[in-house]
PALO-768664 format. One record per atom (N, C-alpha, C, O): residue in three letters; atom name; x, y, z. Coordinates in steps of 0.001 Angstrom, whole numbers, padded with zeros to 6 digits. Example, Ala and Ser with C-alpha at 12.3 -4.5 7.8 and 13.67 -1.06 7.14 Angstrom:
# residues 2
+------+------+---------+---------+---------+
! resn ! name !       x !       y !       z !
+------+------+---------+---------+---------+
!  Ala !    N !  013190 ! -005690 !  007800 !
!  Ala !   CA !  012300 ! -004500 !  007800 !
!  Ala !    C !  013200 ! -003300 !  007800 !
!  Ala !    O !  014236 ! -003319 !  008465 !
!  Ser !    N !  012850 ! -002250 !  007080 !
!  Ser !   CA !  013670 ! -001060 !  007140 !
!  Ser !    C !  012900 !  000030 !  007870 !
!  Ser !    O !  013409 !  001138 !  008039 !
+------+------+---------+---------+---------+
END
This chain:
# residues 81
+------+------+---------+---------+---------+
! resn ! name !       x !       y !       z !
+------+------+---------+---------+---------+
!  Unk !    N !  000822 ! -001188 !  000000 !
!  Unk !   CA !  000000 !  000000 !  000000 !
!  Unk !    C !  000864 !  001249 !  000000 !
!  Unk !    O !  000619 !  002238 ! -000691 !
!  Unk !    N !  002011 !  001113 !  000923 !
!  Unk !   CA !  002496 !  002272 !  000336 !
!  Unk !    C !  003586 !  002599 ! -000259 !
!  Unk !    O !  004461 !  003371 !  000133 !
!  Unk !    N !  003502 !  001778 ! -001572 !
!  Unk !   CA !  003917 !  002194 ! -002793 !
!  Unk !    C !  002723 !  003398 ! -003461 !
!  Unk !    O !  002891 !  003598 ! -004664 !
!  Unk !    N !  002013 !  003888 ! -003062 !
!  Unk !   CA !  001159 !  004923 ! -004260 !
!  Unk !    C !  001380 !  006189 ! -002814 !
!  Unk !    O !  000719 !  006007 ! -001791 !
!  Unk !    N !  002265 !  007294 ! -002906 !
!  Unk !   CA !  002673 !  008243 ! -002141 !
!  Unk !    C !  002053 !  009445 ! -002561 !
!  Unk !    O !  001614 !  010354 ! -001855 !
!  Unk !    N !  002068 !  009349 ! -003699 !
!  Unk !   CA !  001793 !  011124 ! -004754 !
!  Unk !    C !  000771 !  010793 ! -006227 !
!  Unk !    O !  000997 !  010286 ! -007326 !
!  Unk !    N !  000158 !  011095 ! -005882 !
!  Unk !   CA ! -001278 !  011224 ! -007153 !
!  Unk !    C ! -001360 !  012802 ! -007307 !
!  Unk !    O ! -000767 !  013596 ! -006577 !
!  Unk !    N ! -002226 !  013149 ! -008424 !
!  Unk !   CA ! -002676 !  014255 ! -008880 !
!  Unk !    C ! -004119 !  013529 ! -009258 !
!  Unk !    O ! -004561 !  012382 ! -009330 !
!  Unk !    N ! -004619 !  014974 ! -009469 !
!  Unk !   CA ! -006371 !  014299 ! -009447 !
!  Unk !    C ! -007208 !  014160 ! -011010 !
!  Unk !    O ! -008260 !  014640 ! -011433 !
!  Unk !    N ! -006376 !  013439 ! -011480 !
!  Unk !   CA ! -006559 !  012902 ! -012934 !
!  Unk !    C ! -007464 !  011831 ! -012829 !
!  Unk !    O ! -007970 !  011484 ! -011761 !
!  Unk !    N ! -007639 !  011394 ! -013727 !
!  Unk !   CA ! -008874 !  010292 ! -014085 !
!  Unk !    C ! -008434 !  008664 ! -014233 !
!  Unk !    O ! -008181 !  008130 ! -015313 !
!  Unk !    N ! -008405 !  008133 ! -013197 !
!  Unk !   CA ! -007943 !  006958 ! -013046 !
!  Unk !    C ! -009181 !  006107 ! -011920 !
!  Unk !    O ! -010225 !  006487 ! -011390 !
!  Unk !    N ! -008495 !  004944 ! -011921 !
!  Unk !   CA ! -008946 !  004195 ! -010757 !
!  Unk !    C ! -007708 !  003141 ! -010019 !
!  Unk !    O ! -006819 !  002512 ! -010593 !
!  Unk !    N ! -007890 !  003187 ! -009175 !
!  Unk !   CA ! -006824 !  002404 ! -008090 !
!  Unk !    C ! -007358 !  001584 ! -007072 !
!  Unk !    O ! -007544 !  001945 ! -005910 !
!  Unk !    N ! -007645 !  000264 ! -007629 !
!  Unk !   CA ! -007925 ! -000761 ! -006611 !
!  Unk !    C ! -007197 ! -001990 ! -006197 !
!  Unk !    O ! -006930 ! -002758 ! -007121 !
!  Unk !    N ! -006694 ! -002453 ! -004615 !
!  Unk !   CA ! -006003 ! -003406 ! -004276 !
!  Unk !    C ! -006960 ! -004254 ! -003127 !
!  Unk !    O ! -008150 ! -004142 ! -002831 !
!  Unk !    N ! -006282 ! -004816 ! -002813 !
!  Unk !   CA ! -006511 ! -005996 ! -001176 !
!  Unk !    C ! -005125 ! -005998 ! -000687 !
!  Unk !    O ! -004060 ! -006153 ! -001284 !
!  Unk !    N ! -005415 ! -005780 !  000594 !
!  Unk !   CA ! -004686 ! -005751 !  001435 !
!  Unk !    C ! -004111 ! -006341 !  002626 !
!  Unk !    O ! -003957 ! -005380 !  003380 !
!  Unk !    N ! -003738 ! -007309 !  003174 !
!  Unk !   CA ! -004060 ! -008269 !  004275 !
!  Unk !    C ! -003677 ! -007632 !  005922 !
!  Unk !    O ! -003558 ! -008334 !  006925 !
!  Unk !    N ! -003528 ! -006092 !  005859 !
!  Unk !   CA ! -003788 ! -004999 !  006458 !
!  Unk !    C ! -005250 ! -004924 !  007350 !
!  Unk !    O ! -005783 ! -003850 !  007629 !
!  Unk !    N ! -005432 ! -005364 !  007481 !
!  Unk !   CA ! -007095 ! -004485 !  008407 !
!  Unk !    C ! -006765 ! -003722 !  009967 !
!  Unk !    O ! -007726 ! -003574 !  010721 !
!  Unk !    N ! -005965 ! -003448 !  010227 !
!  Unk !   CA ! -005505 ! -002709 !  011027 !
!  Unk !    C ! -005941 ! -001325 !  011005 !
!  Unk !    O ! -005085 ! -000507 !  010668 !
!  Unk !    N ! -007324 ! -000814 !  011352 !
!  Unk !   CA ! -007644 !  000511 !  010839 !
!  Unk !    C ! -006520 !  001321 !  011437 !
!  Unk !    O ! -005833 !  001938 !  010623 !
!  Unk !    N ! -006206 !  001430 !  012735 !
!  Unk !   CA ! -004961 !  002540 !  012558 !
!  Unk !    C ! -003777 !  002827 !  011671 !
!  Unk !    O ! -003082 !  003809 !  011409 !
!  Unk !    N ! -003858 !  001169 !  011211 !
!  Unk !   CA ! -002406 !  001673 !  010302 !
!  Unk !    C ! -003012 !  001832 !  008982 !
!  Unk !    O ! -002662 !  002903 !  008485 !
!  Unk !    N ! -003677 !  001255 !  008349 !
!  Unk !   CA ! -004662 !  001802 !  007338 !
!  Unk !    C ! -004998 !  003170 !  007201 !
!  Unk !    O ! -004754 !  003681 !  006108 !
!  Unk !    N ! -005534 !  003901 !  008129 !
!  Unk !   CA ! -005604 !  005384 !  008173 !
!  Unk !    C ! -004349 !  006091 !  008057 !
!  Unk !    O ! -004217 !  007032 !  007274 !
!  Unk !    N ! -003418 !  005670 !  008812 !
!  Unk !   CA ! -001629 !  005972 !  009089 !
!  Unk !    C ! -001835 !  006609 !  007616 !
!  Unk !    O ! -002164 !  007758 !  007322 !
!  Unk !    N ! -001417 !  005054 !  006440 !
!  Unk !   CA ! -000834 !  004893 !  005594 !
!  Unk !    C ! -001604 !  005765 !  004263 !
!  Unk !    O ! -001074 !  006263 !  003269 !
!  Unk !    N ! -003301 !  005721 !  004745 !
!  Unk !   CA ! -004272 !  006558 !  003721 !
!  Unk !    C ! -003811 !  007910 !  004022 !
!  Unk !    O ! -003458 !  008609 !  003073 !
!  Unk !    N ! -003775 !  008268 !  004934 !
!  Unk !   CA ! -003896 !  009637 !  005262 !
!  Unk !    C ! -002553 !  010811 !  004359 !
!  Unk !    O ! -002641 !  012001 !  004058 !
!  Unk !    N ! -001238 !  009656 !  004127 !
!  Unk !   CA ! -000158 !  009815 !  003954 !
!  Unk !    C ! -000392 !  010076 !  002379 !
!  Unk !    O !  000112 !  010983 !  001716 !
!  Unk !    N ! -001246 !  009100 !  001949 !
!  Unk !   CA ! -001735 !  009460 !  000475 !
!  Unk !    C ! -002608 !  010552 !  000141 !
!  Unk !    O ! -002616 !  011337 ! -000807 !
!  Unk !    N ! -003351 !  010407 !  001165 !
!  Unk !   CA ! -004547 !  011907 !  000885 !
!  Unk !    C ! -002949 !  013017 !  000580 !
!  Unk !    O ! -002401 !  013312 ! -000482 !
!  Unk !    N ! -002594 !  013401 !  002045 !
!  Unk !   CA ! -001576 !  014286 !  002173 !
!  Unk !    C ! -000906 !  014991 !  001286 !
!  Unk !    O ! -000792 !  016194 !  001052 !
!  Unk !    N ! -000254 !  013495 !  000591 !
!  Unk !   CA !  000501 !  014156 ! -000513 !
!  Unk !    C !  000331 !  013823 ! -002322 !
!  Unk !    O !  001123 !  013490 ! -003203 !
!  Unk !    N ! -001265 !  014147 ! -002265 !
!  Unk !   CA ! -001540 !  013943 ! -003552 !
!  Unk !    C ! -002530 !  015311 ! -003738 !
!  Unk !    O ! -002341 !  016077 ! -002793 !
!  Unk !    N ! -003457 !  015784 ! -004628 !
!  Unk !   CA ! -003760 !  016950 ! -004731 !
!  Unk !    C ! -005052 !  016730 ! -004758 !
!  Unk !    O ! -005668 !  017471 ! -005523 !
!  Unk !    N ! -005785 !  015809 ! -004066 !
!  Unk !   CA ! -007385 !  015267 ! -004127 !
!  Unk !    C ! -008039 !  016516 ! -002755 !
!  Unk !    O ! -007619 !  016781 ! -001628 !
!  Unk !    N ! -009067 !  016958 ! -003464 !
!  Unk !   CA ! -009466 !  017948 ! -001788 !
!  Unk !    C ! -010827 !  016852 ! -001630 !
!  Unk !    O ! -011670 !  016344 ! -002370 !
!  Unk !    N ! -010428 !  016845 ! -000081 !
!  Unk !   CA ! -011465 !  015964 !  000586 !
!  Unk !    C ! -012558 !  016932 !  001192 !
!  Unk !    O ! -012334 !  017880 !  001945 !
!  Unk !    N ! -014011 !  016432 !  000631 !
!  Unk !   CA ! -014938 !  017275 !  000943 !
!  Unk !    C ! -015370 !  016470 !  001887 !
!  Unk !    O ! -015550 !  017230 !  002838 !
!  Unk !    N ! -015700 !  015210 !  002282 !
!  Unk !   CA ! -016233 !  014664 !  003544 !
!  Unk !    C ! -015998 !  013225 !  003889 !
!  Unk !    O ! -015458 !  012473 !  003077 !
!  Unk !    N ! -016302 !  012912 !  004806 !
!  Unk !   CA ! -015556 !  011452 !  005417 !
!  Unk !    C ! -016587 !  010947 !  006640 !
!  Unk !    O ! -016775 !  011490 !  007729 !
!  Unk !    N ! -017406 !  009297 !  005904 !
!  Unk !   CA ! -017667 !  008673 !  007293 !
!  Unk !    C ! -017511 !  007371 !  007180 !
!  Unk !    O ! -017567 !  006679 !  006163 !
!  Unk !    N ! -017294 !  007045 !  008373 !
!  Unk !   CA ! -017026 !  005746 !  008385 !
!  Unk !    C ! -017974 !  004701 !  009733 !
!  Unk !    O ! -018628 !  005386 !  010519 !
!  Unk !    N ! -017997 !  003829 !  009854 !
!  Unk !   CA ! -018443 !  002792 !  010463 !
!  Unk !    C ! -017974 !  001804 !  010740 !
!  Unk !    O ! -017570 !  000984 !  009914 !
!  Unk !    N ! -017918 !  001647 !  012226 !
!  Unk !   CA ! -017555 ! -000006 !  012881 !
!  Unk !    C ! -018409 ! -001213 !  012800 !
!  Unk !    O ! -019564 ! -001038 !  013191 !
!  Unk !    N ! -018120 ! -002330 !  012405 !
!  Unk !   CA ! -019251 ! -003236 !  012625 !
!  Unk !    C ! -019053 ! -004173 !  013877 !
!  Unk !    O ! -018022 ! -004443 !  014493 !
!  Unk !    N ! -020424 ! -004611 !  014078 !
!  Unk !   CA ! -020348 ! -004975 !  015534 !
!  Unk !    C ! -020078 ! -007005 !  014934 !
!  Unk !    O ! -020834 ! -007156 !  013974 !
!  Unk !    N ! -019624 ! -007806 !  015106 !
!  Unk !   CA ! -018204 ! -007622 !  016303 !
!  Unk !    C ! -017133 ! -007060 !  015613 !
!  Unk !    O ! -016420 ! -006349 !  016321 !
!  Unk !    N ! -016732 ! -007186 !  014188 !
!  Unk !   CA ! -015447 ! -006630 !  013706 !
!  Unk !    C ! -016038 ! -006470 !  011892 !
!  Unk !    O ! -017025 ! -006967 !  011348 !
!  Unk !    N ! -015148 ! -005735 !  011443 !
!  Unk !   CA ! -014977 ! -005098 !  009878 !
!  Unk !    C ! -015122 ! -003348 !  010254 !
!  Unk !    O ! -015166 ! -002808 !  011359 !
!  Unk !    N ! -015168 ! -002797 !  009007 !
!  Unk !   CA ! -014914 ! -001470 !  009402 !
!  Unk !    C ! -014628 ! -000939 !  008014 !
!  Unk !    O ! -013620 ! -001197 !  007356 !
!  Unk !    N ! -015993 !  000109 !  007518 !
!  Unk !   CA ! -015428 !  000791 !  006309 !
!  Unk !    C ! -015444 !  002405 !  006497 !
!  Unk !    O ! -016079 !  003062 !  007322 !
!  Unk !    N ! -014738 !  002753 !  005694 !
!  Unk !   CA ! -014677 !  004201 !  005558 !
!  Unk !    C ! -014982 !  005057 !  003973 !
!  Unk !    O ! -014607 !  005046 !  002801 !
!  Unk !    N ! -015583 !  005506 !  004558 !
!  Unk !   CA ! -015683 !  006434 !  002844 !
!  Unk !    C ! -015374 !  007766 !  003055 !
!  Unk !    O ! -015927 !  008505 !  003870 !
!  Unk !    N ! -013881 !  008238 !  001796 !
!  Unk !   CA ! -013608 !  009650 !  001751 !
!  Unk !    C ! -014393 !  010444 !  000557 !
!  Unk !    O ! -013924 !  010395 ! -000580 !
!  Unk !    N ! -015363 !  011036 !  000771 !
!  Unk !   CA ! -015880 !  012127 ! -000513 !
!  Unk !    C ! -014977 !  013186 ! -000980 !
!  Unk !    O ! -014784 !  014227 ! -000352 !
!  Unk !    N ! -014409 !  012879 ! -002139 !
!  Unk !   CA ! -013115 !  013793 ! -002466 !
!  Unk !    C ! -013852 !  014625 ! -003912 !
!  Unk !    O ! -014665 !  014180 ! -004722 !
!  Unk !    N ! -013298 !  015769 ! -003844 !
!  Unk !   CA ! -014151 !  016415 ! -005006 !
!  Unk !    C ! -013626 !  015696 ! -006369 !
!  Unk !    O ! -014338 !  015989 ! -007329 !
!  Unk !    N ! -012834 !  015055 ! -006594 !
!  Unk !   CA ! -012454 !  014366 ! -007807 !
!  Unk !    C ! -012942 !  012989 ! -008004 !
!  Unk !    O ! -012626 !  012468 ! -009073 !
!  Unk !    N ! -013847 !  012108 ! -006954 !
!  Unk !   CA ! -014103 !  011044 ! -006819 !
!  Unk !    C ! -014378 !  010892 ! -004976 !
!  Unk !    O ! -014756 !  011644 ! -004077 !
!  Unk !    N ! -013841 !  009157 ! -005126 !
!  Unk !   CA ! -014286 !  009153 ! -003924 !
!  Unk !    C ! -012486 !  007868 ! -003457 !
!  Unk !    O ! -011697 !  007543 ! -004345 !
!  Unk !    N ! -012351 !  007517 ! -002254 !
!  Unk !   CA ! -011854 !  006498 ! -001530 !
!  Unk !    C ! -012155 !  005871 ! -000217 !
!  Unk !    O ! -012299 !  006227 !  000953 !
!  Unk !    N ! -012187 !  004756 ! -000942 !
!  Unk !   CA ! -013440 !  003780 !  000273 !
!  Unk !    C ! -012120 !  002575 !  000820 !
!  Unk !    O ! -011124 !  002326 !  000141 !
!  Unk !    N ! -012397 !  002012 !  002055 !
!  Unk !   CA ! -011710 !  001005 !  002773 !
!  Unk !    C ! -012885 !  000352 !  003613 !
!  Unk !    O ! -013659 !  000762 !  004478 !
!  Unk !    N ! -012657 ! -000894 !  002944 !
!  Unk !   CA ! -013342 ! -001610 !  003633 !
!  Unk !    C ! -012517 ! -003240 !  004304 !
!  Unk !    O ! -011726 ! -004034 !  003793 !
!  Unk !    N ! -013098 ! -003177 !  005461 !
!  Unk !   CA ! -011953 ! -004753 !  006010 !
!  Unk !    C ! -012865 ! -005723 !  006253 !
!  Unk !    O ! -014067 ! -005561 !  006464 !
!  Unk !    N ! -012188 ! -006854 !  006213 !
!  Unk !   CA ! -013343 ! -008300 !  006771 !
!  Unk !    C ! -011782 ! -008960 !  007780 !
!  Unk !    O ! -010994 ! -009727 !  007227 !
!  Unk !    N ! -011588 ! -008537 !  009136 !
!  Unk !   CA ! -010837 ! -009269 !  009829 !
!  Unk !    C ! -010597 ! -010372 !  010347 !
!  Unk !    O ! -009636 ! -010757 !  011013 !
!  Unk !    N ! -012019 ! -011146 !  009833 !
!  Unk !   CA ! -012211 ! -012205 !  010094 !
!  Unk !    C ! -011458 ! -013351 !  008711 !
!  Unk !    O ! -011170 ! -014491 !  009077 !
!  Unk !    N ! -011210 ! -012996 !  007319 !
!  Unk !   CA ! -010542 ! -013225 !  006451 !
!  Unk !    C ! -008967 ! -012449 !  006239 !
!  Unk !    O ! -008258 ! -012744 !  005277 !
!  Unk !    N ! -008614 ! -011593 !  007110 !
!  Unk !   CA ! -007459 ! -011134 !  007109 !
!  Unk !    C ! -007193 ! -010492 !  005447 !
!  Unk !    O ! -006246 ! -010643 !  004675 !
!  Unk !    N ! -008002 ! -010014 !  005369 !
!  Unk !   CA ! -007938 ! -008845 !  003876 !
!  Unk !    C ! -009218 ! -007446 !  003960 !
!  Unk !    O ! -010310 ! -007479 !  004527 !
!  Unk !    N ! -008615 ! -006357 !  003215 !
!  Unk !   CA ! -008967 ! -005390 !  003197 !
!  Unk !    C ! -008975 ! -004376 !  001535 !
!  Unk !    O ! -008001 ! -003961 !  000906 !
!  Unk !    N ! -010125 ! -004264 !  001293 !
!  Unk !   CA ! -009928 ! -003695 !  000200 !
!  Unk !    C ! -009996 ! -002193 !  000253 !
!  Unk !    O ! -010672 ! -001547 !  001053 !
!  Unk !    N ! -009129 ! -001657 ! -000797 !
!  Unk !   CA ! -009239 !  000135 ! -001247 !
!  Unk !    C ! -009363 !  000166 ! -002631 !
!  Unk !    O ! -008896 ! -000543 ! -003522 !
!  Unk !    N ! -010142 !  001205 ! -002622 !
!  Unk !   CA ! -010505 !  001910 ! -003730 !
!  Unk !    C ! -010296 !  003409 ! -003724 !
!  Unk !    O ! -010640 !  004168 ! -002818 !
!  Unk !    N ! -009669 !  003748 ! -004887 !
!  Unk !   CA ! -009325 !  005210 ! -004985 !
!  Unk !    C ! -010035 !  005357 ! -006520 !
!  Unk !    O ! -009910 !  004349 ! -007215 !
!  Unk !    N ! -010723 !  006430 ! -007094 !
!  Unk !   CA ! -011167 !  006550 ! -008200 !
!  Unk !    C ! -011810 !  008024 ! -007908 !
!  Unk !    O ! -012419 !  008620 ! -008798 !
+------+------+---------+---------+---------+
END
């Protein structure tokens, strides 16, 4: 995951799995991408599930980036688009 450091807000899509579900370090490592790429984030929510998973959705004016985990399979997907 963090191989993708610096984006510009061109017209693409960027999807992986991750065997990450660690939301803190997940956020760590997203946040590092928001940071230093040129996407302006207009809004952000996210949700815990009861007993475990956990997605997040960023509303970015160029698109959107979503994380979603299943910790119970030890993978996590992102989407950037």
């Amino acid at each position: 995951m963090s191989a993708i450091t610096t984006m510009d807000g061109s017209m693409w899509v960027s999807m992986w799995y991750t065997s990450t579900t660690d939301v803190s370090v997940l956020m760590s490592e997203l946040e590092v991408v928001l940071k230093n790429s040129t996407f302006s984030i207009l809004g952000e929510e996210e949700y815990h599930f009861d007993p475990q998973g956990f997605t997040k959705l960023f509303l970015l004016a160029e698109s959107h980036l979503a994380i979603h985990t299943w910790p119970e399979k030890d993978v996590a997907w992102i989407e950037l688009a």
